[in-house]
C-alpha positions in Angstrom: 153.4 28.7 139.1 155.2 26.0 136.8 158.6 24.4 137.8 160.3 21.6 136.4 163.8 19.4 137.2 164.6 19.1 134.0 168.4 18.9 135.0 169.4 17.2 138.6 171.1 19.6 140.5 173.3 19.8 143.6 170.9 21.2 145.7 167.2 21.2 146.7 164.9 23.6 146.9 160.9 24.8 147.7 159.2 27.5 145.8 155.8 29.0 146.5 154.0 31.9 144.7 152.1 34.6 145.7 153.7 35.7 148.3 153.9 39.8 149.4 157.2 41.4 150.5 157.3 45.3 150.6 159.4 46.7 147.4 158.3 44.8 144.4 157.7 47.4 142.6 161.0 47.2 139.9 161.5 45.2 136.9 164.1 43.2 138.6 164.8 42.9 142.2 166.3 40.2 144.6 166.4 39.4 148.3 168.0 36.7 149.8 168.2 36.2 153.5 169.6 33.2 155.7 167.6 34.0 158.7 164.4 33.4 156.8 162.4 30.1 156.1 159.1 29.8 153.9 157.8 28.9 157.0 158.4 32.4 159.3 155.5 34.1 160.2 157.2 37.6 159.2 156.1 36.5 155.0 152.7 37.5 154.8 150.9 34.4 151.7 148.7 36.7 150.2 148.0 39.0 147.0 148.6 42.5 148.4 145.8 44.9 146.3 146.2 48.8 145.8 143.4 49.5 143.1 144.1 47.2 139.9 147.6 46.8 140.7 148.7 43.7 142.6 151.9 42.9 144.2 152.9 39.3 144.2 156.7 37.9 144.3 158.2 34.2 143.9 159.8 33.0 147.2 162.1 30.2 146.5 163.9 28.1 149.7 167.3 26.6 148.8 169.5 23.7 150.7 172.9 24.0 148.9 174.9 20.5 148.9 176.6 21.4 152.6 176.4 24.8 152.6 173.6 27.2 155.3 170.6 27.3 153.6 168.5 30.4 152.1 165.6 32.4 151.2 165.4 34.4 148.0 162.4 36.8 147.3 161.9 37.4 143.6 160.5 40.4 142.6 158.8 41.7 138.8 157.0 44.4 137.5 153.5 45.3 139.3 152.1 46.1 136.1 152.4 42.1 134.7 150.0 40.2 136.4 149.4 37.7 133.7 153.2 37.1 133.1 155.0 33.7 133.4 155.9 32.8 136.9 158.3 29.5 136.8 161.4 27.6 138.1 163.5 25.1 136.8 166.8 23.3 137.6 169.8 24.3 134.8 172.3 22.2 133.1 174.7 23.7 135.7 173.9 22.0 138.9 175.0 24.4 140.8 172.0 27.3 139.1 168.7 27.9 139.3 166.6 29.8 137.0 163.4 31.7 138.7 161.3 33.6 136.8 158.9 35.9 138.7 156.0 37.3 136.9 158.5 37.5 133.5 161.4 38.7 134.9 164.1 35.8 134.7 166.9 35.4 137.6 169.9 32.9 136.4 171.0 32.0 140.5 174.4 30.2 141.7 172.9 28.8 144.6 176.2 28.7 146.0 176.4 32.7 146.0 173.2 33.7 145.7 174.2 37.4 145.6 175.6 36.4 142.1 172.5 36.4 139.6 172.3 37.8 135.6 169.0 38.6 134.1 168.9 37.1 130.5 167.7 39.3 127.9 164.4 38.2 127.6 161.9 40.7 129.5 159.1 39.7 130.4 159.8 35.8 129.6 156.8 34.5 127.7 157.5 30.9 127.8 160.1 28.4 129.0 161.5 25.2 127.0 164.2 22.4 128.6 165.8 20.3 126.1 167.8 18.2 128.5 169.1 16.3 125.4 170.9 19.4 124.5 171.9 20.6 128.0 170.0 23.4 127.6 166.9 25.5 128.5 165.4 28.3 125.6 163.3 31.2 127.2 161.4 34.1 124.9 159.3 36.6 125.2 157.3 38.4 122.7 160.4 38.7 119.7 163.4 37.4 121.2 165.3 34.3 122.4 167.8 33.5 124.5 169.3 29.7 125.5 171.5 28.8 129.0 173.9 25.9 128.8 175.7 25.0 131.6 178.3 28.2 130.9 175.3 30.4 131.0 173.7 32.3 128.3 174.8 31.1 125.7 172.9 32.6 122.3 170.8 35.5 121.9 168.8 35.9 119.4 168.5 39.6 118.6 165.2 40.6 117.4 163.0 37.9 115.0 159.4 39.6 114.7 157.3 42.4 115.5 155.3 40.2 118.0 153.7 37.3 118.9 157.2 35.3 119.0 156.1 31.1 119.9 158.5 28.2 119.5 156.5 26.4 117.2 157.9 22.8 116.7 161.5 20.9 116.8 163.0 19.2 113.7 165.9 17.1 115.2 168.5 19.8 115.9 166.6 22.9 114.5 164.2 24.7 116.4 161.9 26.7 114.7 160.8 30.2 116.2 156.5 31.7 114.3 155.8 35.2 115.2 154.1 38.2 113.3 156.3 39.6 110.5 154.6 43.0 109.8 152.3 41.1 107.1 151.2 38.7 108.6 152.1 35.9 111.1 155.0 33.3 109.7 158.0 31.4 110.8 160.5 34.2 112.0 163.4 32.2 112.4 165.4 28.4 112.8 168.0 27.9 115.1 170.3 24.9 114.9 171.4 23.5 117.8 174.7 21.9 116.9 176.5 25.1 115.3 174.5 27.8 117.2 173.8 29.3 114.1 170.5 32.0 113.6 168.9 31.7 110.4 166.0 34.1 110.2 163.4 34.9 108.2 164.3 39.0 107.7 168.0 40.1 107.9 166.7 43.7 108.7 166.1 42.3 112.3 169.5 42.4 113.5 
């Protein structure tokens, strides 16, 4: 699992991967308990295994800025075992974003009943750009950035496939993927209007 504090926030927190709780079996789902530490003996560290499928959540232990700490259990889809597994600090201090085997949660730590799942499913990669108070997250042909008031842009779809962030031109960033035929840049987002070019208008 990758994490980064790209942004400091106003609270701190633990993560571990790995860890089995009964009921990941959805897309998205979310736990959060404030009678749980990482440390109980009722969370069992291990890789449960049922055939080929294996069942493996993100636990993340938050201390909110003067407020009871919590537990949240992070939960993906069984079936994607070789999907990203991060967490990172946000430009709002008051969020964190974990994403648990591709599925992305966008927390207040504050309310941690209060999440929304970006629409990027399952999240491929992960970029902060602190000088832009913001993070970028993709999966395999779409984008979507957080700022501080959330998400901010969507992309829509830019490829067929294969969707990478392949380099930063001062404010631009520009998005490869595969096109239909053949692999190419796919699109060019500018960070100081928030304006989508992209490569074919017939992805909308």
């Amino acid at each position: 699992m990758y994490w980064k504090e790209a942004f400091k926030p106003n609270y701190i927190w633990l993560a571990e991967d790995d860890v089995y709780w009964d009921g990941g079996r959805q897309a998205h789902k979310f736990e959060y308990h404030r009678n749980l530490r990482s440390t109980d003996k009722r969370l069992s560290r291990m890789c449960w295994k049922e055939e080929w499928r294996i069942y493996d959540q993100v636990l993340v232990e938050v201390y909110p800025g003067g407020n009871e700490p919590w537990l949240g259990i992070y939960c993906s889809d069984d079936t994607l075992r070789s999907a990203v597994s991060a967490v990172y600090t946000c430009p709002d201090p008051d969020f964190i974003l974990v994403i648990s085997r591709g599925a992305a949660y966008y927390v207040n730590v504050f309310r941690p009943d209060s999440w929304l799942a970006p629409r990027v499913f399952p999240v491929k990669s992960v970029l902060a750009l602190p000088e832009w108070n913001c993070i970028a997250l993709w999966d395999e042909t779409e984008a979507t950035f957080l700022r501080a008031d959330g998400v901010r842009w969507q992309s829509g779809q830019l490829c067929v496939d294969e969707l990478t962030l392949n380099h930063c031109e001062k404010h631009e960033i520009i998005f490869h993927g595969f096109l239909g035929a053949g692999y190419g840049e796919a699109a060019r987002f500018n960070l100081e209007t928030g304006v989508w070019k992209k490569t074919l208008d017939w992805y909308s």
